[in-house]
C-alpha positions in Angstrom: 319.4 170.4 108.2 318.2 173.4 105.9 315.7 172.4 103.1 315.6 174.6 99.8 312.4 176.4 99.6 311.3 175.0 96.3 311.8 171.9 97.8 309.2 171.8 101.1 306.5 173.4 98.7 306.8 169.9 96.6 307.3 167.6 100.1 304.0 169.4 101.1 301.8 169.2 98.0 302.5 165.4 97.8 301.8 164.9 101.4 298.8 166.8 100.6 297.7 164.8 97.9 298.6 161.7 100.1 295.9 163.3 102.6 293.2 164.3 99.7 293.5 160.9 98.1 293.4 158.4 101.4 290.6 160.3 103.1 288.9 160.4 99.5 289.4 156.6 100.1 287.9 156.5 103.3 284.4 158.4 101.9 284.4 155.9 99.7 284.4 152.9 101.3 281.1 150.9 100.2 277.8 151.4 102.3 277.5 148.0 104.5 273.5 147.1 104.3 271.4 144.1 106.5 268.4 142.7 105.6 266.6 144.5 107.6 267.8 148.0 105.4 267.2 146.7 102.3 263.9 145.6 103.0 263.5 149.5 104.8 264.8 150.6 101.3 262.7 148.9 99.0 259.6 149.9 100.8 260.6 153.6 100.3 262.1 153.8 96.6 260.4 150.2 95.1 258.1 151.6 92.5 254.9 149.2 93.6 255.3 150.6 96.7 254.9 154.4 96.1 252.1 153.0 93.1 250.0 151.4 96.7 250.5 154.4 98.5 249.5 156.9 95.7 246.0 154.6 95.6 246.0 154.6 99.2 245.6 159.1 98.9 243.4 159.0 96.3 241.2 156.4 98.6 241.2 159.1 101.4 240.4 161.9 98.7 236.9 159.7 97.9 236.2 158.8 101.3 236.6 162.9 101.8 234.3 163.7 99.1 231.6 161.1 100.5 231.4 162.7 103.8 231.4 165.9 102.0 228.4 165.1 99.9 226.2 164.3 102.8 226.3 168.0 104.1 224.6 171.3 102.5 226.1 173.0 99.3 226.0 176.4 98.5 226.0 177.6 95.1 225.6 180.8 93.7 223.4 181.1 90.1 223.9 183.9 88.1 222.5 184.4 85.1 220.6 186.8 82.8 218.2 185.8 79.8 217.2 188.1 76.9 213.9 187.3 74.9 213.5 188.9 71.7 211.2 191.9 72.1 207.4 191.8 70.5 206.1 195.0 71.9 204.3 193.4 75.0 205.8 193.4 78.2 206.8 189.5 78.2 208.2 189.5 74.5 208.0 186.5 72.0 208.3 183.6 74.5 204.9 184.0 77.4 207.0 181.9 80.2 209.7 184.6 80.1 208.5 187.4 82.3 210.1 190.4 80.5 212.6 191.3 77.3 215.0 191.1 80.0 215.6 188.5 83.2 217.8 188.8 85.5 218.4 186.1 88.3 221.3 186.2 90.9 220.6 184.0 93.4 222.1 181.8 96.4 221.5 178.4 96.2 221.9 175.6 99.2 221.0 172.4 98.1 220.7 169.2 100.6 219.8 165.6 100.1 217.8 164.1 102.9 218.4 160.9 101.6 221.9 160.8 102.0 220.8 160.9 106.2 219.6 157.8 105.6 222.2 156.1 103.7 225.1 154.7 104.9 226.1 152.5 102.3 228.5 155.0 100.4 230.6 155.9 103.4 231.2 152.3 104.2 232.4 151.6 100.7 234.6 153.9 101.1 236.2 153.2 104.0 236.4 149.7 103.2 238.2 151.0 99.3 240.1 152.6 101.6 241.4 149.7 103.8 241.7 147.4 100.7 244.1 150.5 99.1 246.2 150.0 102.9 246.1 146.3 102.3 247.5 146.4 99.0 250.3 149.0 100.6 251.2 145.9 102.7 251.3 143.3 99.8 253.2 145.2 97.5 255.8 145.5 100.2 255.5 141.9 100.8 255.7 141.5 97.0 259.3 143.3 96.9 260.5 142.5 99.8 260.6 138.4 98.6 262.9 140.0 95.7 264.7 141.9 98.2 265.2 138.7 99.9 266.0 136.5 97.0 268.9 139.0 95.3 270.5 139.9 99.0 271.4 136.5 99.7 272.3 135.9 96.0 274.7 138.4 97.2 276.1 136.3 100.0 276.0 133.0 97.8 278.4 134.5 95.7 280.8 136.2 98.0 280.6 132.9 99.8 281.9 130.8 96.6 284.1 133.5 95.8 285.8 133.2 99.4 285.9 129.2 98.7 287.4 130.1 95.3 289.9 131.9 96.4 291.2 129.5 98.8 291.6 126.8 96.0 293.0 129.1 94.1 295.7 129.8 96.8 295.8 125.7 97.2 296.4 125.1 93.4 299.4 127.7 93.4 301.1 125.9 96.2 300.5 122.8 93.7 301.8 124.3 91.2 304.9 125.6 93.2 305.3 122.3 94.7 305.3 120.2 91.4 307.4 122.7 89.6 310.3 122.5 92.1 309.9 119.0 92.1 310.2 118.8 88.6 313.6 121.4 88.6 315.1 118.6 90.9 313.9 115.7 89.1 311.9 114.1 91.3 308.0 114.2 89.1 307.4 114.4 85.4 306.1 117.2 83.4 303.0 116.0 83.2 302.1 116.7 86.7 303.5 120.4 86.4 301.1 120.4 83.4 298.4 119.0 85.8 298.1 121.4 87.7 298.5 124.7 85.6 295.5 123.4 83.9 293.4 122.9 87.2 294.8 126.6 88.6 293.6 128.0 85.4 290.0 126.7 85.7 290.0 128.0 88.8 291.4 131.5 88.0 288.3 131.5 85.2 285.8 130.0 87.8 287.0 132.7 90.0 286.6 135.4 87.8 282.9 134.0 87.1 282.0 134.2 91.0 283.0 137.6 90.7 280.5 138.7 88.1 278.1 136.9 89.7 278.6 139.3 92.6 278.3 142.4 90.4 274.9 140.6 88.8 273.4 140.0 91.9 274.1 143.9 93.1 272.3 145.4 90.6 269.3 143.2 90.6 269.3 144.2 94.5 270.5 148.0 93.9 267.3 148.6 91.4 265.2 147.7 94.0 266.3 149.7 96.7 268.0 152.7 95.5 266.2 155.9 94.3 269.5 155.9 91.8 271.6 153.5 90.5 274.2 152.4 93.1 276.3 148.9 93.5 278.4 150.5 95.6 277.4 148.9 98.8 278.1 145.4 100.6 275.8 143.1 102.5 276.5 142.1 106.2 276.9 138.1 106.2 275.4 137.5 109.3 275.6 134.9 111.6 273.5 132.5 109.3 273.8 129.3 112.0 272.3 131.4 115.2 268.7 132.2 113.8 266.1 130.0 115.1 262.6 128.7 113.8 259.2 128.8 115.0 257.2 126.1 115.4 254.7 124.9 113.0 251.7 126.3 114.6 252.8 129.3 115.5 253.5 130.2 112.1 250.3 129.6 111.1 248.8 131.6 113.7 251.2 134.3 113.4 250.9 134.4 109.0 247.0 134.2 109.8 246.6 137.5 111.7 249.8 139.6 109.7 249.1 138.3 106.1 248.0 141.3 103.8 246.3 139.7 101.2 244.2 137.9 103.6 243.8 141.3 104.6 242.7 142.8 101.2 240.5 139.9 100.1 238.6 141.1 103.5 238.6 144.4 102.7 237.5 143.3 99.6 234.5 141.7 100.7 233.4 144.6 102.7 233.2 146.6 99.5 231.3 143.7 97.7 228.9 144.0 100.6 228.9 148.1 100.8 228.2 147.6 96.9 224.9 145.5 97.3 223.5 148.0 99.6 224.3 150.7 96.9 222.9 149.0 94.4 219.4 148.1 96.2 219.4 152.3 97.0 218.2 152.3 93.3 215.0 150.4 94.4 214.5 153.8 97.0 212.5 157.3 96.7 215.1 160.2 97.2 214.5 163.7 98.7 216.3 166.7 98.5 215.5 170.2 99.4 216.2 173.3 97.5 216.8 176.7 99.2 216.9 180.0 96.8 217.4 183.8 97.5 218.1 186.5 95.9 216.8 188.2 92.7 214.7 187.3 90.1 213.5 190.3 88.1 213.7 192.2 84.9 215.6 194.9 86.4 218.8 194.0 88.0 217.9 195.9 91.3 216.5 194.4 94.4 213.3 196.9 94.4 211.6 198.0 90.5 209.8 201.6 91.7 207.5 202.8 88.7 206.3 206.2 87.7 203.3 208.0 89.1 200.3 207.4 87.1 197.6 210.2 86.8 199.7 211.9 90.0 199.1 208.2 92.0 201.8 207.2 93.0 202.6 203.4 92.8 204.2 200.9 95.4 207.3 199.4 94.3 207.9 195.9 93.6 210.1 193.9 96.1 213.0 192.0 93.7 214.7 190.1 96.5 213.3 187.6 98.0 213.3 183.8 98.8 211.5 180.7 98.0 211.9 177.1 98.7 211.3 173.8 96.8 211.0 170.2 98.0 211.3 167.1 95.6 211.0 163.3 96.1 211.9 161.2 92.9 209.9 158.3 93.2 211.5 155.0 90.7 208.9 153.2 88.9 210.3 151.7 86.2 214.0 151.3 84.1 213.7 148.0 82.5 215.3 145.8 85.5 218.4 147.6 85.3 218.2 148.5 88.8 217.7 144.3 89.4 220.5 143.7 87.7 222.6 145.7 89.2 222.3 144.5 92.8 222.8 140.9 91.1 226.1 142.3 89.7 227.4 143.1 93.4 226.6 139.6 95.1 228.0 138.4 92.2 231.5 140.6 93.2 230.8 139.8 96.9 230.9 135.6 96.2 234.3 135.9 94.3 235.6 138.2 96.7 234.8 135.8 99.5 236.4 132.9 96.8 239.4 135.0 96.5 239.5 134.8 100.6 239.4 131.2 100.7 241.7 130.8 98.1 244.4 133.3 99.7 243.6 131.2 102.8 245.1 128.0 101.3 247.4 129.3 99.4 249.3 131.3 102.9 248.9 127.8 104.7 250.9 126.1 102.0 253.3 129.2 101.6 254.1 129.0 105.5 254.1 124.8 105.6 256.4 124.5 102.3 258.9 127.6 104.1 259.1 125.8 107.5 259.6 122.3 105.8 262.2 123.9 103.7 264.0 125.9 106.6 263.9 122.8 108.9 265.8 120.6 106.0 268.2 123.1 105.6 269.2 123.2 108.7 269.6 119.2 109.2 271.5 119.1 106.5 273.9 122.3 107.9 276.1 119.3 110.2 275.9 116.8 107.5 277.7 119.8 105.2 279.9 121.1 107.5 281.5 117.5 108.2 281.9 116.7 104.7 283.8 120.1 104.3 285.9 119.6 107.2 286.5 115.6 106.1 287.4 117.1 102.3 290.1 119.2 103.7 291.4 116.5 105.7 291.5 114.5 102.6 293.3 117.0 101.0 296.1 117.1 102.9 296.6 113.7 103.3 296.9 112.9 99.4 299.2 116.3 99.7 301.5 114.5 102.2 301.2 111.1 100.4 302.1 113.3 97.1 305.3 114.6 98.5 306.2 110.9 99.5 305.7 109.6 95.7 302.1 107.9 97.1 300.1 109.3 95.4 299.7 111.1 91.3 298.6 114.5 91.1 295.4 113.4 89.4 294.6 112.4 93.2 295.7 115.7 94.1 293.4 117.5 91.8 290.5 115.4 92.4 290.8 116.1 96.3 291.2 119.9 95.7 288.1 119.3 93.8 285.8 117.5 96.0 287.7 120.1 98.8 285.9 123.2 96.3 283.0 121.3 96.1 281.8 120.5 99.5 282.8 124.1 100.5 280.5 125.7 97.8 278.0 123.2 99.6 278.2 124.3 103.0 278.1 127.9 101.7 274.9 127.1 99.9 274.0 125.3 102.5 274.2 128.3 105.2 272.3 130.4 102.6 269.7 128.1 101.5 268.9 128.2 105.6 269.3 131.7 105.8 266.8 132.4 103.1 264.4 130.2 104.5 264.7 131.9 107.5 264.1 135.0 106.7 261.2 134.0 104.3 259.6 132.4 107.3 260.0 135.3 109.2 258.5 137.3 106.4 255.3 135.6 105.9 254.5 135.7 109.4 255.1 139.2 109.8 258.3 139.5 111.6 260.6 141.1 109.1 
């Protein structure tokens, strides 16, 4: 069979189109994220995150410039002074040597002291393991969100899946009572009946679905660099995770937990800061090193005329000298006493917040394993009243058809039917999150 011309261009733009739009489909199909990801993501685009880690460079920058300090510097001082002229040789001011001075000079400077002194590199590598600590706690600190908002996620897909099946049950109802009522066999009341439940249910399922779109962006804001809610969660087997016991938890929270970490770090840097402070009760010594010119001619020799046909050795301009300075304290009002009280004053609260961090992760890992452990006992309990509910239902459905039953029955067992499946879905995530808050305590997620 011939085909017009005009008419295989169009049959091959639409099939064209047909291709465009279905693979367009295809590179659109939502991003499917675990736990796991969106804990990954948050610690790269969560803004408390990148806040820890930009303290955590500048804490390397100071332990940098502390190490730096204790070695030589080298400066170079240049610099020329003019003194107004009185017709002598040294002009108005006698400690200037000349109208004109003229120094250029190198410079290396060193503070014996800091040989000695230890104290300012340890607080610095102790600011800087408190800045690394903190890295870990804010990433704690989102990743609880992160938790909370992915299995809000699931709760509501969950009770959206639920809802939908009622839905589906209460249009059978509806289809059931309404041929029954064309053939005579029910009153309007029951067609009425259940209109009125399938509406509730049509607006309750509309409502679970906004609760899904609520519960994307709280999670998208915290672990896209944009904003994104196009992406799904994986609901994972929530029954096949399993718990720790008690102890373990303990132990394992104990040696993983940051802000037992920071309040130590914390305490090192009280400490460092004592011994700081009690450097003010010290003598310090530094050494000075010059060379180079200091002259009233900007020359490194000054040759003078003969005088009386003598002729007269030049001056040598550069040169060197050397100066040596210890800066004994005597007195400044007890300041110096009042600081070092000020630091053991930091170091007992820092060693406070310690013990209070320590109580506070015990009860944070006892209330997360009591709470995991109840959720799963009551996962059977749940799951039995689900499966007894749909029983239920189908029985009054059966006893309906035989004129046993009034569809109020009906309607209350499609009700307790919704309501025991929205429990076992809670259920399964109330264990899940549990779970997974368990595993983040002690380190594992």
């Amino acid at each position: 069979m011939r085909i017009h011309p005009t008419r295989l261009l169009t049959l091959i733009c639409v099939v064209m189109l047909f291709s465009g739009s279905h693979a367009q489909a295809q590179v659109a199909a939502p991003t499917l994220i675990t736990l796991q990801e969106a804990l990954n993501r948050a610690r790269q685009h969560g803004g408390q995150f990148q806040a820890a880690n930009l303290a955590l460079l500048q804490a390397k920058e100071d332990t940098k410039q502390v190490r730096a300090a204790r070695l030589p510097t080298l400066n170079a001082l240049n610099q020329f002074i003019y003194t107004e002229g009185n017709g002598t040789s040294s002009g108005v001011f006698v400690a200037n040597d000349g109208v004109h001075i003229y120094n250029e000079q190198a410079v290396a400077h060193q503070d014996l002291g800091l040989y000695l002194r230890h104290g300012e590199m340890k607080r610095a590598l102790a600011a800087e393991a408190l800045s690394r600590a903190k890295i870990e706690v804010a990433a704690r600190g989102i990743g609880a969100a992160v938790i909370q908002n992915y299995y809000s996620i699931v709760t509501a897909e969950l009770r959206v899946a639920s809802l939908k099946s009622s839905v589906a049950e209460a249009e059978r109802f509806v289809e059931m009572t309404t041929k029954q009522e064309q053939r005579g066999e029910v009153a309007r009341a029951d067609v009425l009946k259940g209109q009125l439940d399938l509406r509730q249910r049509q607006r309750d399922l509309r409502e679970a679905g906004l609760g899904i779109t609520k519960a994307k962006i709280a999670l998208a804001v915290l672990i896209f660099p944009n904003f994104n809610t196009d992406f799904g969660v994986e609901n994972d087997s929530l029954e096949a995770a399993g718990l720790m016991d008690a102890d373990e938890a303990k132990a394992a929270a104990v040696l993983t937990n940051p802000e037992l970490k920071a309040a130590k770090a914390t305490i090192l840097q009280a400490d460092s800061d004592i011994t700081l402070a009690r450097y003010g009760l010290l003598p310090s010594f530094s050494l000075d090193l010059f060379y180079g010119i200091n002259a009233n001619k900007f020359a490194a020799r000054t040759h003078y005329p003969p005088e009386n046909g003598i002729a007269i050795p030049y001056r040598q301009n550069l040169g060197y000298s050397a100066q040596a300075t210890v800066t004994i304290p005597v007195w400044n009002w007890g300041a110096t006493r009042s600081k070092i009280k000020q630091a053991e004053l930091r170091q007992q609260q820092a060693q406070l917040d310690l013990t209070v961090a320590e109580r506070a992760l015990q009860a944070s890992v006892a209330s997360a394993n009591a709470e995991a452990n109840m959720a799963r006992e009551q996962l059977g309990s749940l799951r039995e009243s689900s499966t007894l509910a749909a029983e239920s239902l189908r029985l009054t459905l059966l006893r309906y058809q035989a004129g046993e039953s009034t569809a109020l029955e009906v309607v209350d067992a499609q009700n307790t039917l919704n309501l025991t499946r929205a429990g076992y879905g809670d259920g399964l995530v109330r264990f899940r999150s549990a779970w997974a808050n368990l595993q983040f305590l002690t380190g594992k997620l």
